[in-house]
Biopython code that builds the backbone (N, CA, C, O; Angstrom):
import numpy as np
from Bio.PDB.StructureBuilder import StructureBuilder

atoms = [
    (1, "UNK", "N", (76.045, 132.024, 142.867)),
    (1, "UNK", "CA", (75.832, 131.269, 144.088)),
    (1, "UNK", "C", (76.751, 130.051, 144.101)),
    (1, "UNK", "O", (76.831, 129.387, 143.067)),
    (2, "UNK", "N", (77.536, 129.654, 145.312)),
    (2, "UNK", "CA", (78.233, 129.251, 145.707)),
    (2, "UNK", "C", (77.574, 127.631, 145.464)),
    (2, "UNK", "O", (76.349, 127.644, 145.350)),
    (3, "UNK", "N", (78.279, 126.132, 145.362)),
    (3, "UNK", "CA", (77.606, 125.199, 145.575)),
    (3, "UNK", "C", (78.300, 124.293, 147.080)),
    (3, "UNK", "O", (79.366, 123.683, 147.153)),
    (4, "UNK", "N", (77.613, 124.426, 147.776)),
    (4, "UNK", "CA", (78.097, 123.561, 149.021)),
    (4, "UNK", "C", (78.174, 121.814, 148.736)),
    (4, "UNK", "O", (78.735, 121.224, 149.661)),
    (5, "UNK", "N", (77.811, 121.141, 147.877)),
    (5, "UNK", "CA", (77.362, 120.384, 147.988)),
    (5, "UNK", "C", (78.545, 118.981, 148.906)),
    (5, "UNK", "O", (78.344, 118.102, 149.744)),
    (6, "UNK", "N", (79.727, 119.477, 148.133)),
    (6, "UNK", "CA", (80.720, 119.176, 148.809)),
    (6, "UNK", "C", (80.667, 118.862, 150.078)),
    (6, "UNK", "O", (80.593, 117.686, 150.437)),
    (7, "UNK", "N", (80.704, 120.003, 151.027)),
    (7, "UNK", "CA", (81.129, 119.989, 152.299)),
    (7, "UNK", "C", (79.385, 119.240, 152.887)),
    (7, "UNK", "O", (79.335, 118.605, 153.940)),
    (8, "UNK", "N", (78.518, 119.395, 152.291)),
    (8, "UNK", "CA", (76.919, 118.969, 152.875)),
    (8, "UNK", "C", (77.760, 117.318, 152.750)),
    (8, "UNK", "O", (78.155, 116.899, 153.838)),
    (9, "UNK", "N", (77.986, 116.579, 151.759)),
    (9, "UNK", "CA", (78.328, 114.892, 151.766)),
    (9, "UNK", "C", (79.227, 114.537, 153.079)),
    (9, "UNK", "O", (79.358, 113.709, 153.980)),
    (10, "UNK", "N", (79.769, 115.789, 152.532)),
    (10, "UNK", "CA", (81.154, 115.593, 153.645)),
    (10, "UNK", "C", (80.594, 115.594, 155.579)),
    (10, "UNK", "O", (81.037, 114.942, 156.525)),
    (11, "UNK", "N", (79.744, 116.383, 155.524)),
    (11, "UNK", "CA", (79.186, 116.595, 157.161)),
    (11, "UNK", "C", (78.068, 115.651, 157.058)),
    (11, "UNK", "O", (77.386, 115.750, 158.078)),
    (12, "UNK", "N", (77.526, 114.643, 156.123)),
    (12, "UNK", "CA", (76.575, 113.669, 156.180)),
    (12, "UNK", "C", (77.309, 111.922, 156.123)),
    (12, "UNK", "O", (76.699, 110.911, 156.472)),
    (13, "UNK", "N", (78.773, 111.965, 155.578)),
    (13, "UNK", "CA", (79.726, 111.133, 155.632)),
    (13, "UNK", "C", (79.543, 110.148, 156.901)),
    (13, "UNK", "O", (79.007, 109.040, 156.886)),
    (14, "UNK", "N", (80.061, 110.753, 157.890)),
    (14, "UNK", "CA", (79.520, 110.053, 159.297)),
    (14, "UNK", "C", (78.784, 109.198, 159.640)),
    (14, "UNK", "O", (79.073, 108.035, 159.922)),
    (15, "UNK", "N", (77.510, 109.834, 159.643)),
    (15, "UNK", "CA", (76.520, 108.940, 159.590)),
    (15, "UNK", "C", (75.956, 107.684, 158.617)),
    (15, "UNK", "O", (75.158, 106.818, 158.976)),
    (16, "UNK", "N", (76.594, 107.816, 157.265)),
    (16, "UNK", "CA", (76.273, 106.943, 156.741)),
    (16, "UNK", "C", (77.720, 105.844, 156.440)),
    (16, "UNK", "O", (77.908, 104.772, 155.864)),
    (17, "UNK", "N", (78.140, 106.353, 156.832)),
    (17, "UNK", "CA", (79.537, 105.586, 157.256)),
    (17, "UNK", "C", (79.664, 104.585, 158.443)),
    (17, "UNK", "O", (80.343, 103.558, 158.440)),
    (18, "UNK", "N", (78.675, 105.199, 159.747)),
    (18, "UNK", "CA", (78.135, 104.464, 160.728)),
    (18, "UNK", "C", (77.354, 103.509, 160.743)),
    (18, "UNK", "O", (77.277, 102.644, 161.616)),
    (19, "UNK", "N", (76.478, 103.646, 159.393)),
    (19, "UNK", "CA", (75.267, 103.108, 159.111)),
    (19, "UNK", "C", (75.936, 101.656, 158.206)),
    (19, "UNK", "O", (75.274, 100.634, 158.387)),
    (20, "UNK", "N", (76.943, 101.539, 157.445)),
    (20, "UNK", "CA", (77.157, 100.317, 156.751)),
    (20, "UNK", "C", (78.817, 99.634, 157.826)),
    (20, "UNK", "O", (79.454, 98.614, 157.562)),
    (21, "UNK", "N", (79.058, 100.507, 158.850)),
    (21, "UNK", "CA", (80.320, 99.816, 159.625)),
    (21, "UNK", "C", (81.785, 100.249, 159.391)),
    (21, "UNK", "O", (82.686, 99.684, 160.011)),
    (22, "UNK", "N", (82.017, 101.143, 158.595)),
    (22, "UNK", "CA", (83.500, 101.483, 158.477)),
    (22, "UNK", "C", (83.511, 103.584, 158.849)),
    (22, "UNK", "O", (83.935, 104.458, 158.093)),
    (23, "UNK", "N", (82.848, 103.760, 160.325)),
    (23, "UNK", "CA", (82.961, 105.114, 160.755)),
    (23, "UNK", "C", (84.132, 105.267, 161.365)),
    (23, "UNK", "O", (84.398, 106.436, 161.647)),
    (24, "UNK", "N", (85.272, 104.098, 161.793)),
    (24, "UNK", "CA", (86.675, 104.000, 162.788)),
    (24, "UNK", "C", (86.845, 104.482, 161.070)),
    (24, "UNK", "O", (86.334, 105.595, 160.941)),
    (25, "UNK", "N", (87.413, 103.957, 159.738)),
    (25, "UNK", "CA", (87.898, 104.128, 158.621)),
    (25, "UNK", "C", (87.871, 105.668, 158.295)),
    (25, "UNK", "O", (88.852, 106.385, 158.097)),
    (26, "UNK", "N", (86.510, 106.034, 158.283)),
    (26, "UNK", "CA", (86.636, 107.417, 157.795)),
    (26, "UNK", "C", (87.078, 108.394, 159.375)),
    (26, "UNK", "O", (87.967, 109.204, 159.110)),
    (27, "UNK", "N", (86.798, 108.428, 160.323)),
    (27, "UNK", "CA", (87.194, 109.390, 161.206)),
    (27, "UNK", "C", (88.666, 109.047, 161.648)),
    (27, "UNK", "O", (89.580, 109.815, 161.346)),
    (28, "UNK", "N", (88.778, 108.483, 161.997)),
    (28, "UNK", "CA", (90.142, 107.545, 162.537)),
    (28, "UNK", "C", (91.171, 108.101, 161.467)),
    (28, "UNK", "O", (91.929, 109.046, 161.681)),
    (29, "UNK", "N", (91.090, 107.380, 160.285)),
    (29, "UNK", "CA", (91.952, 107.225, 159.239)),
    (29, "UNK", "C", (92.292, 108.153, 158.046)),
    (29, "UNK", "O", (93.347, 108.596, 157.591)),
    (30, "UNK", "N", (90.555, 108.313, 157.611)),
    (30, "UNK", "CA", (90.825, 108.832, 156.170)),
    (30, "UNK", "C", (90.708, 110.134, 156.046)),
    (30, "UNK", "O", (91.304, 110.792, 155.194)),
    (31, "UNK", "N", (89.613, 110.772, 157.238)),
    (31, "UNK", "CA", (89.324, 112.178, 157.426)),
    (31, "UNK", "C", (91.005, 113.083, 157.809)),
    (31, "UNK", "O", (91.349, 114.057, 157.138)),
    (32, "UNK", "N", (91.766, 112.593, 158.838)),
    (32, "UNK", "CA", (92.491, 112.963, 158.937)),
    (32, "UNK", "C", (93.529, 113.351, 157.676)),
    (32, "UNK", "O", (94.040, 114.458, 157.507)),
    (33, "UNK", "N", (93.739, 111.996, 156.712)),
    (33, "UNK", "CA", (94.747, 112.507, 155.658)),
    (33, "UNK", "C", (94.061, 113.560, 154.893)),
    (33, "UNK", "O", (94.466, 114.657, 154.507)),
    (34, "UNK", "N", (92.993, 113.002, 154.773)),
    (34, "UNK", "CA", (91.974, 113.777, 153.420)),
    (34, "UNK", "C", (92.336, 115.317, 153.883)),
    (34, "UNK", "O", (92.588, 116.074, 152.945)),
    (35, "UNK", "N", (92.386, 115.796, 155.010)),
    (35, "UNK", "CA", (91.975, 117.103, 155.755)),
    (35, "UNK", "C", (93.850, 117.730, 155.705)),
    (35, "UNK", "O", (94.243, 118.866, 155.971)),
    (36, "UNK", "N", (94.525, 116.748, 155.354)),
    (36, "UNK", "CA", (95.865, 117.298, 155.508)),
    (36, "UNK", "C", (96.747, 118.029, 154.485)),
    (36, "UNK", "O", (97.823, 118.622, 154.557)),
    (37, "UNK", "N", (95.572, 117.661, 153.162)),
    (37, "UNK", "CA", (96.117, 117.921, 151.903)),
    (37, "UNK", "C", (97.262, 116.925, 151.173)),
    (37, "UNK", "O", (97.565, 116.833, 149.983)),
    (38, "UNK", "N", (97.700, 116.322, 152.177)),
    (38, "UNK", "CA", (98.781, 115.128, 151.804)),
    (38, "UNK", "C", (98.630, 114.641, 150.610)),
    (38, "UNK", "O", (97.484, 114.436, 150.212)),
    (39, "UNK", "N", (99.771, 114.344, 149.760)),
    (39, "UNK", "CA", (99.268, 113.464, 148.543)),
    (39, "UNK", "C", (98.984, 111.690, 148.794)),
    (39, "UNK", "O", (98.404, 111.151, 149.737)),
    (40, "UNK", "N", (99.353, 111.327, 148.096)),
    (40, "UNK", "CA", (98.783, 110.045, 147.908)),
    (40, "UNK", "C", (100.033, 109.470, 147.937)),
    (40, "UNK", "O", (100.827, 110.204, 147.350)),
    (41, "UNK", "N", (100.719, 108.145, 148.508)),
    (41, "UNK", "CA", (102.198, 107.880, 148.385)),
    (41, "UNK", "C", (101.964, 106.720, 149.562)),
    (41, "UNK", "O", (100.924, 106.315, 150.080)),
    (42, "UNK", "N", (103.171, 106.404, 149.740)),
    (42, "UNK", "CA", (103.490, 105.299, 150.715)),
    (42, "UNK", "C", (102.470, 105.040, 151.782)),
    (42, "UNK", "O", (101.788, 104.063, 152.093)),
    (43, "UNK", "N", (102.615, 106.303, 152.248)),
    (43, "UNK", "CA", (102.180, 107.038, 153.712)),
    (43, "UNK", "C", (100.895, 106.997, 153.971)),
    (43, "UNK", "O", (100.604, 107.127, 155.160)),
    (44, "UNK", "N", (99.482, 106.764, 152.743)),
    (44, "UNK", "CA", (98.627, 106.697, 153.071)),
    (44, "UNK", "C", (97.727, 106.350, 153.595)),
    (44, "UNK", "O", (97.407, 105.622, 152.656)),
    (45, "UNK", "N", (96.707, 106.135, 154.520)),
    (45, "UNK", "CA", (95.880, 105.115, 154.975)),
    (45, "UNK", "C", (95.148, 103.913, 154.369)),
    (45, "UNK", "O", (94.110, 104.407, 153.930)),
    (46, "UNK", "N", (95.133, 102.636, 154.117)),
    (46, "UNK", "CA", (94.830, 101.760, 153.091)),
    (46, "UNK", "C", (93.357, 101.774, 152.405)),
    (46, "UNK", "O", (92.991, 101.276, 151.341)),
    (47, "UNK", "N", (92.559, 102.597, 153.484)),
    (47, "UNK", "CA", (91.121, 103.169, 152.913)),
    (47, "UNK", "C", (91.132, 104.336, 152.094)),
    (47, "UNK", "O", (90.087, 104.900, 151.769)),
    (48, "UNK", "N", (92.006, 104.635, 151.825)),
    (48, "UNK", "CA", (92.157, 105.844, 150.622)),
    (48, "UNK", "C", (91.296, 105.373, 149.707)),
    (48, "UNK", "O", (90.374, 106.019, 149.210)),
    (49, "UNK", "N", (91.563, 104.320, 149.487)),
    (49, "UNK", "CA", (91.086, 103.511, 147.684)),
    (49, "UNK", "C", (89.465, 103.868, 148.125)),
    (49, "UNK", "O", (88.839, 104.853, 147.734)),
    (50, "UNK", "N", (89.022, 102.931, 148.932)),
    (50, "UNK", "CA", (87.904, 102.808, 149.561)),
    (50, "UNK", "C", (86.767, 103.841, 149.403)),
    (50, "UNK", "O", (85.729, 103.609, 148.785)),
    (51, "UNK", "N", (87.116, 105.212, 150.134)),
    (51, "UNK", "CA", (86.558, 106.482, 150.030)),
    (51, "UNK", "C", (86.904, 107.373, 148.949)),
    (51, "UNK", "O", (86.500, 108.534, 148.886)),
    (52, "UNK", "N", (87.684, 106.799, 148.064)),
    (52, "UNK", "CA", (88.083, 107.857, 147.120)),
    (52, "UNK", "C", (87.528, 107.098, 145.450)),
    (52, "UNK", "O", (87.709, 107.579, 144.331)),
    (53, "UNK", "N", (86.945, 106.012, 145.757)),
    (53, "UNK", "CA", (86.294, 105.129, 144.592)),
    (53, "UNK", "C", (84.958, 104.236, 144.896)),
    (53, "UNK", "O", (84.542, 103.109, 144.625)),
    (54, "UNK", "N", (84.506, 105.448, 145.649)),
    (54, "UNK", "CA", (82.924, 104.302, 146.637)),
    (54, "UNK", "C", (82.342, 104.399, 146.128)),
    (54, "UNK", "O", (82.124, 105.539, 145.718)),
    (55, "UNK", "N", (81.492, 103.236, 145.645)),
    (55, "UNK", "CA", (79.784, 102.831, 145.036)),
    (55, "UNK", "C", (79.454, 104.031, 145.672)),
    (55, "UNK", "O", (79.546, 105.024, 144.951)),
    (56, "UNK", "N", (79.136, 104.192, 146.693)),
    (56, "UNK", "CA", (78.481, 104.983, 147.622)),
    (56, "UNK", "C", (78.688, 106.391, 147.045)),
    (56, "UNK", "O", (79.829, 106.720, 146.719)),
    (57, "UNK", "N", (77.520, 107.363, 146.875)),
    (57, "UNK", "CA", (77.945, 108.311, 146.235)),
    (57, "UNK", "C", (78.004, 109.282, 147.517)),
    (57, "UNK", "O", (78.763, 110.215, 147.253)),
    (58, "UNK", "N", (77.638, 109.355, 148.404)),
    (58, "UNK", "CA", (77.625, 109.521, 149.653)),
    (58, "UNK", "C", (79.223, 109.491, 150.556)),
    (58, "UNK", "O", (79.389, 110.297, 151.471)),
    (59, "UNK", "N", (79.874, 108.899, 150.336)),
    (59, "UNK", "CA", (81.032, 108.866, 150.486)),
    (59, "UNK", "C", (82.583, 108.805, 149.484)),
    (59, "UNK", "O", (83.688, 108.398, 149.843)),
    (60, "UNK", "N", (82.331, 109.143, 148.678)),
    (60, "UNK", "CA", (82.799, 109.066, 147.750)),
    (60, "UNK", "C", (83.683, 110.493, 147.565)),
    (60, "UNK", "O", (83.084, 111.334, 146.895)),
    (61, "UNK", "N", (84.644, 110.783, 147.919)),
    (61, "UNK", "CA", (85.533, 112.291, 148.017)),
    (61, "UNK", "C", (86.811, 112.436, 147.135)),
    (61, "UNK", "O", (87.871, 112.430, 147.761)),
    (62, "UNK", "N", (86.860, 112.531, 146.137)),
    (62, "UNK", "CA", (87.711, 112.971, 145.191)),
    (62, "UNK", "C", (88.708, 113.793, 145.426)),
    (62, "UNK", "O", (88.780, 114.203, 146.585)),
    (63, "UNK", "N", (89.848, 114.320, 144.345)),
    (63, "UNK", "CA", (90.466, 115.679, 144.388)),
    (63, "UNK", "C", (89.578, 116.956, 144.207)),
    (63, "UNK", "O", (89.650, 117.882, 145.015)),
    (64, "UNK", "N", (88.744, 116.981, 143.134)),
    (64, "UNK", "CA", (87.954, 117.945, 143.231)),
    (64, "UNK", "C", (86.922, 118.250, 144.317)),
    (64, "UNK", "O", (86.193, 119.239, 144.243)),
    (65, "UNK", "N", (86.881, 117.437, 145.256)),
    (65, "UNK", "CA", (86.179, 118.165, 146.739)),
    (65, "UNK", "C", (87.057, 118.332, 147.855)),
    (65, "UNK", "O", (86.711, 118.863, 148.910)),
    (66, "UNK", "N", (87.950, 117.975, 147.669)),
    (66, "UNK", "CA", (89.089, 118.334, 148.549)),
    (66, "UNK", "C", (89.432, 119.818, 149.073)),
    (66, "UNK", "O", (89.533, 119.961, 150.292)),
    (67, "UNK", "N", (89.633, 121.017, 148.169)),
    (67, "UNK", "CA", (89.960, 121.987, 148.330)),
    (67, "UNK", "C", (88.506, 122.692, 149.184)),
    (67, "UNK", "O", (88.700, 123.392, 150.178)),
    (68, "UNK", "N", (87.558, 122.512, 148.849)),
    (68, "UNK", "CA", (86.137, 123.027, 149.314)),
    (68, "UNK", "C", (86.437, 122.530, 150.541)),
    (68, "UNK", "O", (87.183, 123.199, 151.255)),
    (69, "UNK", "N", (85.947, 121.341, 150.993)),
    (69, "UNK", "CA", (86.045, 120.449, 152.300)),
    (69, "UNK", "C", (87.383, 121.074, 153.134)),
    (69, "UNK", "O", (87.319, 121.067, 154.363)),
    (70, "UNK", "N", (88.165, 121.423, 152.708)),
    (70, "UNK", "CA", (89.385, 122.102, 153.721)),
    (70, "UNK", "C", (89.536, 123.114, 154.301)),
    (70, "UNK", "O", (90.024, 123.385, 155.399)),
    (71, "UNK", "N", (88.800, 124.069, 153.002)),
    (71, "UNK", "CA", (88.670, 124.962, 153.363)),
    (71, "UNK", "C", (87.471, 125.855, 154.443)),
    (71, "UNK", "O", (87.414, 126.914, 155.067)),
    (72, "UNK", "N", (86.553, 124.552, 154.151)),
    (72, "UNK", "CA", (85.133, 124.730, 155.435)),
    (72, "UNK", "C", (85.946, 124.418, 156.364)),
    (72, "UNK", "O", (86.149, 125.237, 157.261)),
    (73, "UNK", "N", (86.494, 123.367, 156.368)),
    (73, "UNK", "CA", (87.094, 123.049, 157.711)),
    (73, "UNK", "C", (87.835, 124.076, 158.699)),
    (73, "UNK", "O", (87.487, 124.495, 159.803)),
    (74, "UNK", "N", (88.882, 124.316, 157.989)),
    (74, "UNK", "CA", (89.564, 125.590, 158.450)),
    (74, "UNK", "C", (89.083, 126.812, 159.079)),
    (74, "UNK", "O", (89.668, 127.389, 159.996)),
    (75, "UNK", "N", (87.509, 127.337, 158.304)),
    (75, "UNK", "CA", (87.051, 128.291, 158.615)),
    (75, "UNK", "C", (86.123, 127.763, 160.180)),
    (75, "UNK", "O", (85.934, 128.560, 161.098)),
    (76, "UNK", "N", (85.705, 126.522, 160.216)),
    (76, "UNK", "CA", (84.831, 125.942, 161.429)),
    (76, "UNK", "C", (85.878, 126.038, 162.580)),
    (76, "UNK", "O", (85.550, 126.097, 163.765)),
    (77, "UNK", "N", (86.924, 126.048, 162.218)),
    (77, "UNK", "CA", (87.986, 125.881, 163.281)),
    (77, "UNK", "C", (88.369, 127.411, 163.744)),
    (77, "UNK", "O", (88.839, 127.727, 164.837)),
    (78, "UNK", "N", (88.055, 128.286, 162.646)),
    (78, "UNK", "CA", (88.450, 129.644, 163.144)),
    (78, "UNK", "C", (87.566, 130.143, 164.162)),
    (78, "UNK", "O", (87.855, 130.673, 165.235)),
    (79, "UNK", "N", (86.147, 129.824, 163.527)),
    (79, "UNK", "CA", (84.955, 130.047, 163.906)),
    (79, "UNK", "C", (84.842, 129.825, 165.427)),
    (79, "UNK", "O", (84.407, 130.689, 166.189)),
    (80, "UNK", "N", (85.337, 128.394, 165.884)),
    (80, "UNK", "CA", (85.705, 128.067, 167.103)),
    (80, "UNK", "C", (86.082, 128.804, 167.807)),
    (80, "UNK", "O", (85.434, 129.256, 168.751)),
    (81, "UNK", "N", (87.161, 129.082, 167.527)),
    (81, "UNK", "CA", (88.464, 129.447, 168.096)),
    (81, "UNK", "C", (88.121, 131.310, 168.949)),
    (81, "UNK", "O", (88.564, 131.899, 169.935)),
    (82, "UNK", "N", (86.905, 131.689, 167.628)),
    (82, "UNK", "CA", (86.468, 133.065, 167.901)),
    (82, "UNK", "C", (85.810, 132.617, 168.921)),
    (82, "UNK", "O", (86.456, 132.459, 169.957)),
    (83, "UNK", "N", (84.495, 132.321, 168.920)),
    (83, "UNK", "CA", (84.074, 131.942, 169.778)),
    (83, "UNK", "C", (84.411, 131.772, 171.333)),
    (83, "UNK", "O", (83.840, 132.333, 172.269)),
    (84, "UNK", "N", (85.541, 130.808, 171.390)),
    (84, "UNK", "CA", (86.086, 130.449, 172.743)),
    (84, "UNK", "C", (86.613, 132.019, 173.125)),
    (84, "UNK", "O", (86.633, 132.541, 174.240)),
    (85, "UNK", "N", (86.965, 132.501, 172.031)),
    (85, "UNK", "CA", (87.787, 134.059, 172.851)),
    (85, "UNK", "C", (86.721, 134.989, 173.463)),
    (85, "UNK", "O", (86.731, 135.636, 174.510)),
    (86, "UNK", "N", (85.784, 134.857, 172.475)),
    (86, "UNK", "CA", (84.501, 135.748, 172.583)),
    (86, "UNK", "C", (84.046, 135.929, 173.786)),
    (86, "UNK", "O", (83.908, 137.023, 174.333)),
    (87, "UNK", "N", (83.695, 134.447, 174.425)),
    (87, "UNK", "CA", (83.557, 133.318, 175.815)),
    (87, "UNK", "C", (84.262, 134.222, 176.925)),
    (87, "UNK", "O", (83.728, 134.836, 177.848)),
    (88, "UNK", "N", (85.938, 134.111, 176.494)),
    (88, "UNK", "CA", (86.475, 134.390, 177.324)),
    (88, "UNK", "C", (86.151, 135.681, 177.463)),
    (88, "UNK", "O", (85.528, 135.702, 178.524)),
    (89, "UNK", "N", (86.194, 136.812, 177.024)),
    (89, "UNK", "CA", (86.261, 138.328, 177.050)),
    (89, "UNK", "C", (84.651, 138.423, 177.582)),
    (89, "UNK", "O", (84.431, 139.495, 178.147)),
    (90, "UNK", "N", (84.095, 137.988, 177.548)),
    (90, "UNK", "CA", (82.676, 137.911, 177.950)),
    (90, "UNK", "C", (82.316, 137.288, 179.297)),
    (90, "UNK", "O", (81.209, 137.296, 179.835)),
    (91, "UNK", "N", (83.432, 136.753, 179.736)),
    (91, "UNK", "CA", (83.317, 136.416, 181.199)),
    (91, "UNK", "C", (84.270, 137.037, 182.040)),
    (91, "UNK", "O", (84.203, 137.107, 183.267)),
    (92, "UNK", "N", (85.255, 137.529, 181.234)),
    (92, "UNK", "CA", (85.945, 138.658, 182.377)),
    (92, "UNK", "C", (85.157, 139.624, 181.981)),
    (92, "UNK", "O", (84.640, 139.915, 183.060)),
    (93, "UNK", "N", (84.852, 140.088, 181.477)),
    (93, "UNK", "CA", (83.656, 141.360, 181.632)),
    (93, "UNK", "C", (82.264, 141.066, 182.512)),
    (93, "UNK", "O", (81.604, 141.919, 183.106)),
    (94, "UNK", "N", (82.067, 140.017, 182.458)),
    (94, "UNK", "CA", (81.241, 139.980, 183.512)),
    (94, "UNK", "C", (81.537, 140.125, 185.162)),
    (94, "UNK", "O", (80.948, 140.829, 185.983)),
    (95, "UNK", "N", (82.824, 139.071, 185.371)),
    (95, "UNK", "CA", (83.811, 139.759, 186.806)),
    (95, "UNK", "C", (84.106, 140.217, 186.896)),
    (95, "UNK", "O", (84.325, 140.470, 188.081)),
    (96, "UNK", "N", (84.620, 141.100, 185.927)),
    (96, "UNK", "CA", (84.962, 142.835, 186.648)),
    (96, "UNK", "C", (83.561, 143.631, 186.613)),
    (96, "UNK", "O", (83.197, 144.023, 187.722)),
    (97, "UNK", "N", (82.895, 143.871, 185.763)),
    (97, "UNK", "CA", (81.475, 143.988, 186.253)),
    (97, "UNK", "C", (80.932, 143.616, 188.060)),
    (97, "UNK", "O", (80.474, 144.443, 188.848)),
    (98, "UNK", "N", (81.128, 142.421, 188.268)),
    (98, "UNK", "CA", (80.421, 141.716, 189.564)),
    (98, "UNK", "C", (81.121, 142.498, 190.954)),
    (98, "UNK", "O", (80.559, 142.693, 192.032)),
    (99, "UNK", "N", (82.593, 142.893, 190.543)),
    (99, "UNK", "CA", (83.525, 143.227, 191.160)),
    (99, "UNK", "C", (83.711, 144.927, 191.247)),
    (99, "UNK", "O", (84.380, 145.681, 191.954)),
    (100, "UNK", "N", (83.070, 145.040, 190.510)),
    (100, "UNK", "CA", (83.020, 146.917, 190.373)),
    (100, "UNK", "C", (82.250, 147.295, 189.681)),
    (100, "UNK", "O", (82.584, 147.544, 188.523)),
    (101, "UNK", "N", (80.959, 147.484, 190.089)),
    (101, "UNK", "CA", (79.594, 147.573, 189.450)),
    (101, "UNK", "C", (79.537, 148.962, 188.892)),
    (101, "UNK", "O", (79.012, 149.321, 187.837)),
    (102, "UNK", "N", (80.092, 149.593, 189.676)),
    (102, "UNK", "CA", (80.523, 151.127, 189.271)),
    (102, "UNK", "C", (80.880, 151.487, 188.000)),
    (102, "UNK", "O", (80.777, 152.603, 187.491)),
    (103, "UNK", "N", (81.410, 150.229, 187.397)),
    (103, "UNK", "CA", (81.960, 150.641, 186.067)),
    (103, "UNK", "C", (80.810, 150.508, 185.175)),
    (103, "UNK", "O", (81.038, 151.139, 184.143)),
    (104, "UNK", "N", (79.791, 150.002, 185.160)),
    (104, "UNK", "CA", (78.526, 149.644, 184.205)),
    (104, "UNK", "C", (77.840, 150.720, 183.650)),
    (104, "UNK", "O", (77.228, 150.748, 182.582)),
    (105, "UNK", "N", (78.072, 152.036, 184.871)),
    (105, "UNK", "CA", (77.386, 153.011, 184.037)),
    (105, "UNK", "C", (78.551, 153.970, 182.721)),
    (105, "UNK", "O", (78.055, 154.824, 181.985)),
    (106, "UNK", "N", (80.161, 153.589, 182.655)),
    (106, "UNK", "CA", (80.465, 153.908, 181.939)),
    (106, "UNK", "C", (80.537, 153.675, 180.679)),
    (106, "UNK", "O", (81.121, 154.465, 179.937)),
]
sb = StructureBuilder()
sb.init_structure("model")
sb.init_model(0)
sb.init_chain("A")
sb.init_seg("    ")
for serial, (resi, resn, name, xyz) in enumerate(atoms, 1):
    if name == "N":
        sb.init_residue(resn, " ", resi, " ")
    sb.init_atom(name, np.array(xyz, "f"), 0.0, 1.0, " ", f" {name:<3s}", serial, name[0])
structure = sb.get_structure()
């Protein structure tokens, strides 16, 4: 059995990020690099340190949750993405349906 625990901090992050005042830091800033795989270098957001060494165990996201957390991500985004198509094919089947009822019994 798989351990989520990762991606559970990670989708509870938010809120407790909201809850002590730095939710612009993590959504704004840090979620984005964190989610990019980017290394660590010039380029980074100055809350790197911040979320990547927090008292907070709650926010606190390492290298070793990185690969988990990306990879949920990725799949939520596919997941989407099905979805919206699903949507779509499911509503032109309904107008051509509305439009030629005739076809329903085939």
């Amino acid at each position: 059995m798989q351990d989520f625990s990762h991606v559970q901090r990670w989708m509870k992050a938010g809120s407790i990020a909201r809850a002590i005042g730095c939710a612009y830091d993590l959504e704004a800033q840090f979620a984005p690099w964190y989610l990019s795989n980017r290394e660590r270098f010039a380029g980074a957001p100055s809350c790197v340190d911040f979320f990547m060494k927090s008292s907070n165990p709650g926010l606190r996201f390492d290298g070793k949750d990185r690969p988990y957390i990306i990879k949920w991500h990725l799949a939520k985004g596919a997941a989407q993405a099905a979805l919206i198509h699903w949507s779509a094919l499911a509503e032109s089947r309904a107008l051509l349906l509305r439009e030629h009822p005739e076809l329903s019994a085939a």
